[in-house]
C-alpha positions in Angstrom: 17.6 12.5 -4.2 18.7 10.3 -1.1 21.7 7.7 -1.3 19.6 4.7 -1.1 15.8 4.3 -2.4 13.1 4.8 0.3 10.3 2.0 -0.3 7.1 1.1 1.2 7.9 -1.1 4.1 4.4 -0.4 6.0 1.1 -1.2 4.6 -2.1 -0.2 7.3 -5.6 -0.5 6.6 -8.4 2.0 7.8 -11.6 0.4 8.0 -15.4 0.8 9.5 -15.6 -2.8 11.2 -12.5 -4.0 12.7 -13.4 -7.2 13.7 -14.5 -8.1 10.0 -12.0 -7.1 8.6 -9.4 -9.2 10.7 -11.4 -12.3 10.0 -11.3 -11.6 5.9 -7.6 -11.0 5.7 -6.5 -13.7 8.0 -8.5 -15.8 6.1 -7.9 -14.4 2.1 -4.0 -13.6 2.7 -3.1 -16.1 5.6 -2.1 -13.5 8.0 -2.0 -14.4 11.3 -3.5 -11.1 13.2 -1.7 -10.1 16.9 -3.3 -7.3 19.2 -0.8 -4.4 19.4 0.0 -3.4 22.9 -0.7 0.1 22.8 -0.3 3.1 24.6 -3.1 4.3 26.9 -5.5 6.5 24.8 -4.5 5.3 21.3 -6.7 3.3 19.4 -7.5 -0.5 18.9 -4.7 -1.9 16.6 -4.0 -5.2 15.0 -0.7 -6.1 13.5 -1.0 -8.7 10.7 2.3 -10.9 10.6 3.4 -13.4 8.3 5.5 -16.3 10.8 6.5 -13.9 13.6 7.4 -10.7 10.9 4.7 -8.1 10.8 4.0 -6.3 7.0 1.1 -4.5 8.2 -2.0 -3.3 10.2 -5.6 -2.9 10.7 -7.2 0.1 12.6 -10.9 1.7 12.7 -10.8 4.8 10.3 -10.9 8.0 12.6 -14.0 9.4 12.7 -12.3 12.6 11.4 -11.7 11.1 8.1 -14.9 9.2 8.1 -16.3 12.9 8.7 -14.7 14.1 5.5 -15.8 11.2 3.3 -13.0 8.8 3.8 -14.1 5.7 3.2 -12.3 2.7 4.1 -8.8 2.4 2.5 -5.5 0.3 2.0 -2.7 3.1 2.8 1.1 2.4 2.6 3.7 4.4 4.5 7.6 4.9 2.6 10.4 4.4 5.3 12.5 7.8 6.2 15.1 8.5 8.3 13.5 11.8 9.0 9.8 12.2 8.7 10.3 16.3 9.4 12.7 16.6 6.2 11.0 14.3 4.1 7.7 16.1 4.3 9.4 19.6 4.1 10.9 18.4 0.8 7.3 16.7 0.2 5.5 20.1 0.2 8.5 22.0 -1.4 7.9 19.5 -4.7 4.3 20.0 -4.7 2.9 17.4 -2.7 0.2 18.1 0.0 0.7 17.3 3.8 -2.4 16.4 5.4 -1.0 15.9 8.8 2.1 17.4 10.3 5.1 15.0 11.6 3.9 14.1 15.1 5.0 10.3 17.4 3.3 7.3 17.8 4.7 6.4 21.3 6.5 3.0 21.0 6.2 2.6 17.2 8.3 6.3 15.8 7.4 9.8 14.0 5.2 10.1 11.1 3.1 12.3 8.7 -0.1 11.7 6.4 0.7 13.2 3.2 0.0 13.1 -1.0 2.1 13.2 -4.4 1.4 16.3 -6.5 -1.7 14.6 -8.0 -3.0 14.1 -4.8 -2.5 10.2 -4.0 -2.1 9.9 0.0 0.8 7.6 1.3 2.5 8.1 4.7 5.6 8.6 6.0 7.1 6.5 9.2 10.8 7.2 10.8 10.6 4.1 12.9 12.0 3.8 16.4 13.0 0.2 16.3 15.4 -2.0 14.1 14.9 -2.2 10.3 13.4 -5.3 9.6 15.4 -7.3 7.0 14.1 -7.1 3.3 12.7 -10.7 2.2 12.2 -11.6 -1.5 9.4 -9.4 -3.2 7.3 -13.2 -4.2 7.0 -14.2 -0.4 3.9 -15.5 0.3 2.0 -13.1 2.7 3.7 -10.0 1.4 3.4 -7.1 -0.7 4.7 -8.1 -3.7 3.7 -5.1 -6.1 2.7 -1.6 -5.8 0.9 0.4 -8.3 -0.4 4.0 -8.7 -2.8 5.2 -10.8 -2.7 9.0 -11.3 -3.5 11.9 -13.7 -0.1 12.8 -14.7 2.2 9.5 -14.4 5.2 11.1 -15.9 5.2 13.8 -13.5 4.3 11.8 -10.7 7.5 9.1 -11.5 9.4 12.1 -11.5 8.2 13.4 -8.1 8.7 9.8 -6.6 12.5 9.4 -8.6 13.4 12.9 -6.9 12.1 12.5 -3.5 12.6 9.0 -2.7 15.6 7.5 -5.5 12.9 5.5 -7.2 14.2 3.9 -10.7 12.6 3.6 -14.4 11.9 0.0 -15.6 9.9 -1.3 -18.5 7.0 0.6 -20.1 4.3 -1.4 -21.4 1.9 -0.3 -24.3 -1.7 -0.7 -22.8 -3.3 0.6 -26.0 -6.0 2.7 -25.2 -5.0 2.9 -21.6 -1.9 4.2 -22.3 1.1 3.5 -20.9 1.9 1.7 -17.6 5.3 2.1 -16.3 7.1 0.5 -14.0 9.4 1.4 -11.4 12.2 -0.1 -8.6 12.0 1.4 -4.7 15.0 -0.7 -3.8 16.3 -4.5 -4.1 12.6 -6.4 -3.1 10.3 -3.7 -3.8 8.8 -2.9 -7.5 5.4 -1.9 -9.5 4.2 0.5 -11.7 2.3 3.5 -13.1 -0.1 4.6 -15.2 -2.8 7.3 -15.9 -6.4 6.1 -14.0 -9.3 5.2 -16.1 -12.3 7.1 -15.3 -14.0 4.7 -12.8 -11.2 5.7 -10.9 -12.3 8.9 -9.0 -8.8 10.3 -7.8 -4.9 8.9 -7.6 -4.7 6.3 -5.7 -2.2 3.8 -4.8 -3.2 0.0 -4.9 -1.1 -2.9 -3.2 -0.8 -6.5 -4.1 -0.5 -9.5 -1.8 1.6 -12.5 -2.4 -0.5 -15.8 -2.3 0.5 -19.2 -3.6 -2.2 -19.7 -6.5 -4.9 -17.3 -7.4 -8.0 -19.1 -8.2 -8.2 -20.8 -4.9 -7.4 -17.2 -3.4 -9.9 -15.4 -5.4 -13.2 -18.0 -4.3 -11.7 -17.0 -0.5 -12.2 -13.8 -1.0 -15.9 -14.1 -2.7 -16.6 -16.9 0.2 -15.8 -14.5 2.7 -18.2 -11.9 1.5 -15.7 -9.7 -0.7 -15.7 -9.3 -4.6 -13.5 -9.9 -7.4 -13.6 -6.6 -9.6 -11.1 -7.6 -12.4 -9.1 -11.2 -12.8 -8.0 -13.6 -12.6 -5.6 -11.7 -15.6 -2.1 -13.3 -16.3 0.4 -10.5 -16.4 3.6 -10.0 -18.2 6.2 -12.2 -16.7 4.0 -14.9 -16.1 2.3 -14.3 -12.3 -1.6 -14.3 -11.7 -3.7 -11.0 -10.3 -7.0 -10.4 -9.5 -8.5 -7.0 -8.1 -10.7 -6.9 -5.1 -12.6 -5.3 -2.7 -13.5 -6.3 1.0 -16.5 -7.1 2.8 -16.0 -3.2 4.0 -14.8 -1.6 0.9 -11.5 -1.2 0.8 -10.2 -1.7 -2.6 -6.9 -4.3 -2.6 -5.4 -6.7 -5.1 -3.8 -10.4 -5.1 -0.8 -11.5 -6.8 0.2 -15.7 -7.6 3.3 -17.1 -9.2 0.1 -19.8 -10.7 -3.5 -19.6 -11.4 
């Protein structure tokens, strides 16, 4: 188990139709989007910041994955220190490493990889500064994470192991089962819980911060995505709703207010 917990602290979105999808999220979450300057032969990339503090990107889905039946997806990356260790220990637990530590020239070392039930997150060892934490109910930033498995007590224990995650509350969902939640570190939270059946494999799900949710939820729908569950008040008092883009890619919303 490392010293400190290792969170998600990237958040990256692999999508068919780049363009679109910048003008939905800039105009759902507020994001202000910013080309990335990259280097020559890597793809298009756009960094979506909140004031002048990037929490995440947009990129085309590589035609690889596409190949393979990938469709377009919300992926987060958990920071390490050292990509190499962190997926040797990955695989040695279980997990599944779909792509081997390699660079990103400019940005740091990282690997494409999945929990024991086969969710897919990634791992980045940046090159640059740490970027201070800010408080989890920011507007504009990923204020929840949650993971919906086959196996949730095996995949806490993976993630408690690995990366020092902590056990919160458990919640009695009735005939859901139990949904558990979990601390990554002082601003970064969510839960767990066995996936219902609509839900084809484990998959992790992220939740923007916006400052009221109805008005939030009619951006989405007037921008051409769809509102799959919500607006649901949640224990504690904050708004979701679950949605999908204009693309596909499945994503979910989070207000201190309806």
């Amino acid at each position: 188990m490392p010293e400190s917990p290792m969170p998600f602290f990237w958040y990256e979105l692999m999508t068919t139709d780049l363009d679109a999808a910048e003008a939905f999220y800039t105009a759902v979450v507020g994001w202000k989007a910013q080309a990335f300057d990259s280097a020559p032969g890597m793809p298009r990339y756009i960094v979506m910041n909140v004031g002048e503090r990037g929490v995440g990107g947009l990129m085309t889905l590589p035609e690889d994955a596409a190949k393979m039946g990938m469709p377009p997806a919300w992926l987060g990356y958990i920071h390490t220190k050292d990509v190499d260790a962190s997926t040797k220990s990955l695989k040695a637990a279980g997990g599944t490493v779909h792509r081997e530590p390699d660079d990103i020239p400019g940005v740091g070392r990282f690997a494409v990889v999945a929990d024991p039930q086969g969710a897919t997150f990634m791992f980045l060892q940046p090159t640059g500064p740490d970027q201070p934490t800010v408080p989890a109910t920011t507007p504009g930033h990923i204020g929840w994470h949650e993971l919906y498995t086959s196996d949730w007590k095996a995949a806490f224990d993976f993630y408690s192991n690995q990366f020092g995650w902590t056990k919160g509350d458990s919640m009695d969902m009735g005939p859901m089962g139990t949904y558990q939640t979990f601390g990554a570190g002082p601003e970064s939270g969510g839960g767990m819980m066995n996936k219902p059946e609509q839900i084809p494999v484990p998959v992790w799900q992220f939740y923007f911060n916006v400052p009221a949710i109805d008005v939030a939820a009619k951006r989405v729908t007037d921008n051409g995505g769809k509102i799959l569950m919500g607006p649901m008040e949640v224990p504690g008092g904050s708004w979701i709703v679950q949605c999908q883009d204009p693309q596909g890619a499945h994503f979910a919303l989070m207000a201190p207010v309806r």
